[in-house]
C-alpha positions as CSV (number, residue, x, y, z in Angstrom):
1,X,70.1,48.0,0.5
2,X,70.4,46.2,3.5
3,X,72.2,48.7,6.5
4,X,74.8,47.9,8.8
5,X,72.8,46.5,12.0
6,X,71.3,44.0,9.8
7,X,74.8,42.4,8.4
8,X,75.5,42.4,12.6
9,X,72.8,40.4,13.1
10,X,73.3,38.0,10.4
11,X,77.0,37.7,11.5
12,X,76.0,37.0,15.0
13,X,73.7,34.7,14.1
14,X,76.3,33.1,12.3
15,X,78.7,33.1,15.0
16,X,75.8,31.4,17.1
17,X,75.5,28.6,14.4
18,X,79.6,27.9,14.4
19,X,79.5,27.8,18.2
20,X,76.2,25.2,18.3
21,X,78.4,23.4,15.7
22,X,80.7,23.5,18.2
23,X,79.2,22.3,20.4
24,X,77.5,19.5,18.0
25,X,81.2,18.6,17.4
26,X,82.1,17.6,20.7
27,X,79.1,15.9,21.9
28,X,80.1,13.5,18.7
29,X,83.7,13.2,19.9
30,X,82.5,12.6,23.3
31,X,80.1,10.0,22.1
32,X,82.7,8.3,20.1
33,X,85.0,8.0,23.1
34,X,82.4,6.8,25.4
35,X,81.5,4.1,22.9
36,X,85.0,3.1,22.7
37,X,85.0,3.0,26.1
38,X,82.1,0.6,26.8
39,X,83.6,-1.6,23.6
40,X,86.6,-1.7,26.1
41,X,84.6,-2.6,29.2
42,X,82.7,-5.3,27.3
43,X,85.8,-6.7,25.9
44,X,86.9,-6.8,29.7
45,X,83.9,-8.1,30.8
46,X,84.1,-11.1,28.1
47,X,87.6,-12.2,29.0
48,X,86.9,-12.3,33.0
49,X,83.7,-14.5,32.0
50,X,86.1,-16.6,30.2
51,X,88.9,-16.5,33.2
52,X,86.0,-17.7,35.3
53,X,84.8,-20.2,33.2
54,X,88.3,-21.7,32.7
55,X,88.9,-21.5,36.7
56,X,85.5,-23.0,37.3
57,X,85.9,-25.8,35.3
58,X,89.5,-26.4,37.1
59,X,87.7,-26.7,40.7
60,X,85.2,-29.0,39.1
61,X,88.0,-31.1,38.3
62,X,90.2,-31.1,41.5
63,X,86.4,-31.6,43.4
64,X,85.8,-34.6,41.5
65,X,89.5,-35.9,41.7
66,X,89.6,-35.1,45.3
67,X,86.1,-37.2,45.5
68,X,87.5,-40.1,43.3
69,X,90.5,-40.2,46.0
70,X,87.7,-40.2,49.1
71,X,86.1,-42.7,47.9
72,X,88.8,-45.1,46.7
73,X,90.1,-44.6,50.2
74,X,86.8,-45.7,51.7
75,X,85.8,-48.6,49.7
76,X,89.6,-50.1,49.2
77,X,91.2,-49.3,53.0
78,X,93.1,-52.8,52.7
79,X,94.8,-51.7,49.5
80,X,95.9,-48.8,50.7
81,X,99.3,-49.0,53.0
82,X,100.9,-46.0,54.9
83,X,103.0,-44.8,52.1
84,X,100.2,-44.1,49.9
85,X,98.2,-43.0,52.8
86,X,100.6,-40.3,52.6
87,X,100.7,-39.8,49.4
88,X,97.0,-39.3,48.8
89,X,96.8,-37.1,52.0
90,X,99.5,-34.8,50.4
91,X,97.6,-34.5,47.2
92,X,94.7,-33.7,49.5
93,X,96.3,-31.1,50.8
94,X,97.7,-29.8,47.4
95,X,94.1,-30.1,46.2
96,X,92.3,-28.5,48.7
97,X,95.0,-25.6,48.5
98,X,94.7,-25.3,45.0
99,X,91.3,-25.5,45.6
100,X,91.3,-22.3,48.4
101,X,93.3,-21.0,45.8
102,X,91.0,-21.3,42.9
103,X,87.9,-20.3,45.1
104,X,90.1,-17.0,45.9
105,X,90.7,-16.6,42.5
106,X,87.0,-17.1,41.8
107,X,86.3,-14.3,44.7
108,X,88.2,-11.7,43.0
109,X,87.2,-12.5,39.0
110,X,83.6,-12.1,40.9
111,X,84.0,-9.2,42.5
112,X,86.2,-7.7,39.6
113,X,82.9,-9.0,37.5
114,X,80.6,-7.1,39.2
115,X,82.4,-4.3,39.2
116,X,82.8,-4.4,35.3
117,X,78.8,-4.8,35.2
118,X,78.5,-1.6,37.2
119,X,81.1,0.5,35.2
120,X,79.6,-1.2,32.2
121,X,76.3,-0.1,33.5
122,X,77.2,3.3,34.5
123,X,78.6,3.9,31.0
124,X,75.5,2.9,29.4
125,X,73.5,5.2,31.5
126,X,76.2,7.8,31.2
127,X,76.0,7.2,27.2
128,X,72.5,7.1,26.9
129,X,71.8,10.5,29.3
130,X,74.5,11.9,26.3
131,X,72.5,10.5,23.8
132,X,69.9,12.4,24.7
133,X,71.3,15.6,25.5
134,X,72.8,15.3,21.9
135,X,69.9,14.5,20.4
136,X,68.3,17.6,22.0
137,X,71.2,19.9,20.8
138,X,70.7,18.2,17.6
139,X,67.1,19.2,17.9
140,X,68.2,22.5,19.0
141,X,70.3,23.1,16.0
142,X,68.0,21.9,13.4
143,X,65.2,24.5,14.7
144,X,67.7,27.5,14.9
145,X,69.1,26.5,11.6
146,X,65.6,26.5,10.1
147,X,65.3,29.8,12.2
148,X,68.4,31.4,10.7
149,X,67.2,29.9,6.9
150,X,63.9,31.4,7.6
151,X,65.3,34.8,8.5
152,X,68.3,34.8,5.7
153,X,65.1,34.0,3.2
154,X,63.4,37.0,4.9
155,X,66.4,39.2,4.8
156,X,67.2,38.1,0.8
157,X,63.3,38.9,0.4
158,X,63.4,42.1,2.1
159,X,66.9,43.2,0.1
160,X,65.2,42.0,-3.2
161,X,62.5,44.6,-2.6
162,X,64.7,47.5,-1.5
163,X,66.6,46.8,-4.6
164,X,63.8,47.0,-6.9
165,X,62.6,50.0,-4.9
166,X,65.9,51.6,-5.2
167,X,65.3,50.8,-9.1
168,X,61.8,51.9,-9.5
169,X,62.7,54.9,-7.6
170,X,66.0,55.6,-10.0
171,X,63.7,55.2,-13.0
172,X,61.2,57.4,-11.6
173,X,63.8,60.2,-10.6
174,X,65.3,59.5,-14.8
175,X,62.1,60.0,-15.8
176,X,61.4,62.9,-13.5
177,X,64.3,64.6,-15.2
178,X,64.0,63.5,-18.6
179,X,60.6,65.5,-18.0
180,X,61.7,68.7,-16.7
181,X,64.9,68.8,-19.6
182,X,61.9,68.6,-22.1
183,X,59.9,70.9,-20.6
184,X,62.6,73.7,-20.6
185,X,63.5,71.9,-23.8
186,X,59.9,72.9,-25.2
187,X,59.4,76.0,-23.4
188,X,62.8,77.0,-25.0
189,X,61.4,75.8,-28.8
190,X,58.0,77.7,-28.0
191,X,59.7,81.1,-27.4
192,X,61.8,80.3,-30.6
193,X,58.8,79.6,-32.6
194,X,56.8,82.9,-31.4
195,X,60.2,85.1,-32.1
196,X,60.3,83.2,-35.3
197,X,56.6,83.8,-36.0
198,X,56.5,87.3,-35.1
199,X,59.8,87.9,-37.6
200,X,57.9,85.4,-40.6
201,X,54.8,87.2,-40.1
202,X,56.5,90.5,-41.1
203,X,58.6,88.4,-43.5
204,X,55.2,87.2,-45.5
205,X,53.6,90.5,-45.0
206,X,56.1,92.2,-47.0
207,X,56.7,88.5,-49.2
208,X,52.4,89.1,-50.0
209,X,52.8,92.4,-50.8
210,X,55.5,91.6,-53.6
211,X,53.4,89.0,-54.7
212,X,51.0,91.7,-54.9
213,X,52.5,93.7,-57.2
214,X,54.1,90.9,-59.2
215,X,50.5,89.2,-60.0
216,X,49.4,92.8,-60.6
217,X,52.8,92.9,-63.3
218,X,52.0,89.7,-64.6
219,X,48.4,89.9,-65.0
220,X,49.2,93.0,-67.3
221,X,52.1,91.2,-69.0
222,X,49.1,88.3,-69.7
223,X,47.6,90.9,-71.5
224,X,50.6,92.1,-73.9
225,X,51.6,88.2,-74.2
226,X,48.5,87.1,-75.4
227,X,48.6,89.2,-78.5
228,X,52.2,87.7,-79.3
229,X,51.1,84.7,-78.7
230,X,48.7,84.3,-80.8
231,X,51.1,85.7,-83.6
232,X,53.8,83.2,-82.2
233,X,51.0,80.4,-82.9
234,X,50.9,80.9,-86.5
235,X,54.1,80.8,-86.9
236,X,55.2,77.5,-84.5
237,X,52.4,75.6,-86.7
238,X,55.0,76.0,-89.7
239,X,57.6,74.6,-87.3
240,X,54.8,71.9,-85.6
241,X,54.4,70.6,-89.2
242,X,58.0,70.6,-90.3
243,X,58.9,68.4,-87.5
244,X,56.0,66.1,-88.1
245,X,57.1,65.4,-91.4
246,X,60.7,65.0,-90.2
247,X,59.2,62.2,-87.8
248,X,57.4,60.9,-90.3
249,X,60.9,60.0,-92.7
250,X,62.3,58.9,-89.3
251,X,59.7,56.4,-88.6
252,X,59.5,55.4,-92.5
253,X,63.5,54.7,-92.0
254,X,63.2,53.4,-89.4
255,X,60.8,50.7,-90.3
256,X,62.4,50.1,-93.5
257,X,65.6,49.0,-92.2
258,X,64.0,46.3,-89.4
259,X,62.1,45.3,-93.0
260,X,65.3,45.3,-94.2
261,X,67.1,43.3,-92.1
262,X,66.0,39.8,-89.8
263,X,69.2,39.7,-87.5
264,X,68.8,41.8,-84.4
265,X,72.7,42.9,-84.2
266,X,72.6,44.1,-87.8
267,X,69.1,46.1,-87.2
268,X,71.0,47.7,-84.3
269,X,74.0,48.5,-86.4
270,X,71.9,50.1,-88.9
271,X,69.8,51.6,-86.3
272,X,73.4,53.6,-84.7
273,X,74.6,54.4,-88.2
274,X,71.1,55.8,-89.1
275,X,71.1,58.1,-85.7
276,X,74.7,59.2,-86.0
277,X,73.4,60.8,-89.6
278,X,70.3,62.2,-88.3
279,X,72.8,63.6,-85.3
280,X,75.2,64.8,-87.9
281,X,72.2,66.6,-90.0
282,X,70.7,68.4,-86.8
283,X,74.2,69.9,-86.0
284,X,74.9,71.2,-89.4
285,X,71.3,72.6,-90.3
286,X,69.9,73.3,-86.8
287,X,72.6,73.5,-84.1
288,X,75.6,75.2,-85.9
289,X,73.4,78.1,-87.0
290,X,71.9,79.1,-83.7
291,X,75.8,79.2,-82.5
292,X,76.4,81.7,-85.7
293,X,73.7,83.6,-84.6
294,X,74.3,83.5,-81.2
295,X,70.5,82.2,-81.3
296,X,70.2,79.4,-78.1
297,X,68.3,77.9,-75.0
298,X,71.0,77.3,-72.9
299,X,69.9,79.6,-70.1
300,X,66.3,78.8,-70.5
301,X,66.6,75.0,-70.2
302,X,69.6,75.2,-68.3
303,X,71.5,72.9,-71.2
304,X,75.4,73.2,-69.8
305,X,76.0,70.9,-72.9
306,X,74.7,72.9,-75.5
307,X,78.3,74.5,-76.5
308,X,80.1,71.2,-76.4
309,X,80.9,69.5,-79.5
């Protein structure tokens, strides 16, 4: 996890980047105002060329009117009486008036011109000294916002590892635990086990000792069985032969009724008919009296069913 002093830092670094930001901000506005300002001058600039021009060409005009007049005056004398002596000595006067005038005029729209020029100029050098300047807080805040990217890549870097530390050290302490709960897990099952062992161990001593004397009963009960067995023998071959014959009339049926009959369903009705009888003959000669006698193997095959009818 990242601690406390290392979110201040970020956040001042922050704070740093909104105030060069800022900063960047107004340098633009201040450009933009200064540009708007030389668009002004220049538009100024234009129209008093133009107001010169146009005041120019009016001397120009009264000069060569004014020379016209001279020299009609000085080629024509004879043609020229009093009256328009006058007259053209008046518009002389209104000429070279207007034409004081006009040079006045001129004067000022020059002097007003070159003053434009050096406000112009001034602006310009003003504009390009901001340029600058803003282009080197530009290039300030390009290198301390690949600074502060830089660091904030560092930082994530650094907290990535912390966090898997913190992981790898979380799965480490499980694991650490998991292993001590099994240990007193399995010390807990190995004292079980040795009380249990000491407690079977007396448990089979006495269970061998039984068995002992049981195999010592039975190998003398081998002994007695034997002989009845061997009597038993004789007598179950009776039985052994009996049956085989019985099987043998089964089978014969058996065979004579699929002999009997092609059809599959009436071979299995025969077949049911032929078992029910064979049923019906073992409970009447065999079944019903062992129940007289109270003669069964219920208990020795465990046969639940061999009282139900």
């Amino acid at each position: 996890m990242i601690d406390s002093n290392s979110l201040i830092i970020i956040d001042y670094k922050d704070k740093s980047q909104i105030q060069n930001k800022q900063i960047y901000d107004n340098f633009i506005k201040f450009s933009i105002q200064k540009e708007s300002q030389i668009k002004q001058l220049q538009s100024l600039l234009d129209k008093t060329k133009n107001n010169y021009q146009l005041l120019f060409e009016q001397f120009l005009n009264y000069k060569k009117t004014i020379e016209n007049l001279l020299q009609s005056c000085l080629t024509n004398p004879q043609e020229i009486n009093n009256h328009e002596l006058n007259q053209k000595k008046n518009e002389l006067f209104k000429f070279e008036k207007e034409n004081l005038f006009l040079q006045e005029q001129l004067n000022n729209l020059k002097k007003q011109l070159n003053i434009t020029n050096l406000e112009l100029k001034n602006e310009k050098e003003q504009s390009n000294a901001t340029k600058e300047q803003l282009n080197d807080v530009i290039k300030k805040l390009n290198f301390a916002t690949e600074q502060l990217k830089y660091e904030k890549e560092q930082s994530n870097a650094t907290k990535e590892q912390l966090i898997n530390s913190e992981l790898q050290i979380n799965k480490l302490f499980l694991e650490l635990k998991t292993n001590q709960d099994n240990q007193i897990k399995t010390e807990k099952i190995i004292e079980q086990i040795k009380s249990e062992n000491q407690n079977n161990e007396q448990v089979w001593k006495s269970k061998i000792l039984s068995l002992q004397q049981k195999l010592e009963f039975m190998q003398k009960q081998q002994k007695s069985d034997s002989f009845s067995y061997r009597i038993k023998e004789d007598k179950n071959n009776g039985v052994i032969e009996h049956l085989q014959n019985i099987a043998k009339i089964i089978i014969e049926k058996l065979n004579y009724i699929n002999n009997q009959y092609q059809a599959e369903i009436q071979q299995l009705e025969f077949r049911k008919k032929y078992a029910q009888d064979l049923l019906n003959l073992f409970h009447q000669y065999l079944r019903t009296p062992l129940l007289q006698n109270e003669f069964t193997f219920r208990h020795d095959f465990k046969d639940n069913r061999i009282r139900s009818d």
